[in-house]
N, C-alpha and C positions, 0 to 999 in steps of 0.2 A: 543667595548665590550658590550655585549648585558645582560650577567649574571647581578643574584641579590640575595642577602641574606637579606631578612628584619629584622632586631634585634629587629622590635618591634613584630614580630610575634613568640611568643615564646611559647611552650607546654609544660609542668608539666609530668615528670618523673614519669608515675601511680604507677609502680611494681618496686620503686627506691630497691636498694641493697645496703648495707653496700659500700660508698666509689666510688657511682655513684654518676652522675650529679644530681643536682635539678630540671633540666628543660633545654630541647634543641630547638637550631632554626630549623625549618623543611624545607625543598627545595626538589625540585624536578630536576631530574639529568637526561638530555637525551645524549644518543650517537649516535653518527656518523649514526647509521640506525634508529634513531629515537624513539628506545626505551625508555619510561622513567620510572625511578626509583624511591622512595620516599628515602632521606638521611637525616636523624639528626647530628646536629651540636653542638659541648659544647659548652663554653664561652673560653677554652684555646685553641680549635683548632680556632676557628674565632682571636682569639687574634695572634694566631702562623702565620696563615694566611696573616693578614695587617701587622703582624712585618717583614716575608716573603717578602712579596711584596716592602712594605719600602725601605729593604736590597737589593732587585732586581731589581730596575725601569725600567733598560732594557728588561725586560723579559714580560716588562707591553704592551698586544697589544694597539694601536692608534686607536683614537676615528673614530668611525665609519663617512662616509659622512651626514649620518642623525644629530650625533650626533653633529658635527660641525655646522650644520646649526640650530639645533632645541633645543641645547644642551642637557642636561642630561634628561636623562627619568625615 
């Protein structure tokens, strides 16, 4: 698995609204034809996410051959 969400890069909420986040993690989201996206993230979905994954571990893909040899990146 190649993905990454860095928690410690986090952005401030300029135009916040009543019952909005404080501040989101930011990432960038490509697909299948290479398109990328720019996507914000809360603190409950990242939290819903690793509780997800937790709950799932089957669903979790295996460590690429790089990352076997080189470990985590």
């Amino acid at each position: 698995m190649k993905s990454k969400i860095h928690t410690e890069e986090v952005v401030e909420n300029k135009d916040r609204r009543f019952g909005q986040a404080l501040h989101y993690y930011p990432c960038h989201i490509e697909d299948k034809d290479g398109n990328i996206v720019n996507a914000l993230f809360t603190d409950d979905q990242i939290n819903d996410a690793i509780k997800r994954a937790d709950e799932n571990p089957e669903d979790i893909t295996e460590k690429s051959i790089w990352e076997l040899i080189f470990g985590k990146k």
